[in-house]
C-alpha positions in Angstrom: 0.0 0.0 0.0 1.1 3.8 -0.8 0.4 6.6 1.4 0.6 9.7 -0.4 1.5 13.5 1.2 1.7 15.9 -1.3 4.0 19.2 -1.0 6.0 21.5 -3.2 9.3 19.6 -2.7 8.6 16.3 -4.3 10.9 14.1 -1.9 10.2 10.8 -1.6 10.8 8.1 1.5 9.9 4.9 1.8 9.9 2.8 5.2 9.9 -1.2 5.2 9.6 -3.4 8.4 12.6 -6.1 8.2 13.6 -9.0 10.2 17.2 -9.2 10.7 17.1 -12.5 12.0 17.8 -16.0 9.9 17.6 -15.3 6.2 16.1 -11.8 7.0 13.5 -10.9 5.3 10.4 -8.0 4.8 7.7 -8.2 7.5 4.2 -8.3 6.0 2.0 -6.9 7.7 4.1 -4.6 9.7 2.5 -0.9 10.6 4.5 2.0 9.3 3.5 5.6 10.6 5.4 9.0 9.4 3.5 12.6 10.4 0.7 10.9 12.2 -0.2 8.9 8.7 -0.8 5.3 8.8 0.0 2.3 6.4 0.8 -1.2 5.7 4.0 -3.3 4.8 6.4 -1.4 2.9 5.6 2.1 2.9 6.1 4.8 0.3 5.5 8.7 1.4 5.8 11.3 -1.6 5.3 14.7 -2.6 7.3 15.5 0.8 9.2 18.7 1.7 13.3 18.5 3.1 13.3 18.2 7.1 13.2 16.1 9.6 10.1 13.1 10.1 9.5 10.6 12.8 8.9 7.3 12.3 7.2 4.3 14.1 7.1 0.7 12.2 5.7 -2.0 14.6 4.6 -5.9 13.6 2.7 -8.5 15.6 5.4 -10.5 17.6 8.1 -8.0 17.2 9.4 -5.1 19.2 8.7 -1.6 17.7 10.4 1.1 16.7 11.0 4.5 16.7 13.7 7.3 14.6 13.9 9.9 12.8 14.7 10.3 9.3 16.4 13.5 7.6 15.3 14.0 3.9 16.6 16.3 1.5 17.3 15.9 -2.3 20.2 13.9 -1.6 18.3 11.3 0.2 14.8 11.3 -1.5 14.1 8.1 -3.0 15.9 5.7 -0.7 14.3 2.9 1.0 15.3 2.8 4.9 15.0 -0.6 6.1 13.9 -0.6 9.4 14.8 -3.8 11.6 12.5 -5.2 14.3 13.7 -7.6 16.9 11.2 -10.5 17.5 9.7 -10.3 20.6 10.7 -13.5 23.1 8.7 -14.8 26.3 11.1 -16.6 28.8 8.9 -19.3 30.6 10.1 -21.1 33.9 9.1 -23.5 36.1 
């Protein structure tokens, strides 16, 4: 799914929910939030202006995360990968 903004500048950034561990590999069905918008999976956010945007990507079973992402001409159009750590329940007894 896209999520479109739309400014004057044109940048793009795109956010994908990855799992590091093993073979590593894209998350489906991971959440992916920039400026208080909302989407699914692999995420791409055009028609942006340069600055600074938070981020949040979280999945079922996996901790979530946070960051910031700086965006200017230079880095419109790249794909930040973000990683998220599976989530593990210790059980004793």
């Amino acid at each position: 799914p896209k999520l479109i903004l739309r400014s004057a500048d044109d940048l793009v950034l795109e956010l994908e929910a990855w799992d590091p561990i093993g073979q590593g590999r894209r998350i489906e069905g991971a959440r992916v939030t920039i400026s208080g918008q909302d989407a699914r999976g692999s995420s791409v956010y055009s028609g942006l202006r340069a600055g600074k945007y938070a981020w949040q990507v979280e999945a079922p079973g996996y901790v979530w995360r946070t960051g910031e992402a700086d965006l200017d001409q230079k880095t419109s159009g790249r794909r930040l990968r973000v990683p998220l750590v599976p989530q593990v329940v210790v059980v004793q007894g």
